[in-house]
C-alpha positions as CSV (number, residue, x, y, z in Angstrom):
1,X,0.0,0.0,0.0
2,X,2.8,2.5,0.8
3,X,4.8,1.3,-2.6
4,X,1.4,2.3,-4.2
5,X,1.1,5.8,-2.8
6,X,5.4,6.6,-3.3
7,X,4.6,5.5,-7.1
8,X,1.3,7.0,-7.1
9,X,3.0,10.6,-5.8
10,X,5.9,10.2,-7.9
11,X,3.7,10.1,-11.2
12,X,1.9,13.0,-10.2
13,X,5.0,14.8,-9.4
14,X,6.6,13.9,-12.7
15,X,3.7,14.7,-14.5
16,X,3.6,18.2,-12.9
17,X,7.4,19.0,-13.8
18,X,6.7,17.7,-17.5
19,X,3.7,20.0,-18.1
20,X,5.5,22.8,-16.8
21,X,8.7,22.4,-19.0
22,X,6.3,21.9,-21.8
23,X,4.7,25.3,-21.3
24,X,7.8,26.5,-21.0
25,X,8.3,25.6,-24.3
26,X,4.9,27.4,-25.5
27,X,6.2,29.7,-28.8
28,X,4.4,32.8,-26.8
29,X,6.5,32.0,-23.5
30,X,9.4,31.8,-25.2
31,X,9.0,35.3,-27.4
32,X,8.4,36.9,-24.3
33,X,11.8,35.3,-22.6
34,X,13.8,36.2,-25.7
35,X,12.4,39.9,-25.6
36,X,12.9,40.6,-21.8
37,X,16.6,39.0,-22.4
38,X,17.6,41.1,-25.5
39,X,16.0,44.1,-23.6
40,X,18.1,43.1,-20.7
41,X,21.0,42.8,-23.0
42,X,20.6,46.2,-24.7
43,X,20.5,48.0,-20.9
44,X,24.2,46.6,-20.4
45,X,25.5,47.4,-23.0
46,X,24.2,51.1,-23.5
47,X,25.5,51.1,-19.4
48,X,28.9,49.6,-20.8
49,X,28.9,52.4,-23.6
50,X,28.1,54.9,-21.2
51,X,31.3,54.5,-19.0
52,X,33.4,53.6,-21.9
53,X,33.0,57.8,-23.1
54,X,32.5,58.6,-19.7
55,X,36.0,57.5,-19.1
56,X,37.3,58.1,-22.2
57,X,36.3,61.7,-22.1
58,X,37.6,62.1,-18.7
59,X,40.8,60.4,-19.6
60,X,41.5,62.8,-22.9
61,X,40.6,65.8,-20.2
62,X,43.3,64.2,-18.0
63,X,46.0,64.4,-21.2
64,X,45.1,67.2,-22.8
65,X,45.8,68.7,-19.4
66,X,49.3,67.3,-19.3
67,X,50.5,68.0,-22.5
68,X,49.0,71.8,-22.8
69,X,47.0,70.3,-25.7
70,X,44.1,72.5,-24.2
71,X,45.1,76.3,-24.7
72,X,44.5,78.1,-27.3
73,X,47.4,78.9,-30.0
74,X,48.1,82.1,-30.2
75,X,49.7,83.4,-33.9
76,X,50.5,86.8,-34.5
């Protein structure tokens, strides 16, 4: 009687973990999961992009600085 119930729980557990990895699967589901990761995607790398100039700009500030690159030539 126990074996029956284990067996008997174990099948409805399986069954439960199939139909949820096959609505995972649904085309709609998985649309929406592409989506929301290219969207997550696009975030980091306009973020990345963002401190790449940010430093970049800061950096050229930095040298322009140290090399007098930054005043004004004067000819007369």
């Amino acid at each position: 009687m126990i074996r029956r119930l284990f067996y008997l729980s174990l099948g409805a557990f399986l069954s439960m973990w199939v139909m949820r990895k096959l609505q995972a699967l649904h085309p709609h589901h998985v649309a929406r999961k592409t989506v929301h990761n290219a969207a997550g995607m696009l975030e980091q790398v306009r973020d990345f992009t963002s401190d790449a100039l940010g430093e970049a700009a800061g950096r050229e500030i930095e040298l322009r600085a140290r090399f007098g690159l930054d005043k004004p030539d004067h000819i007369d």
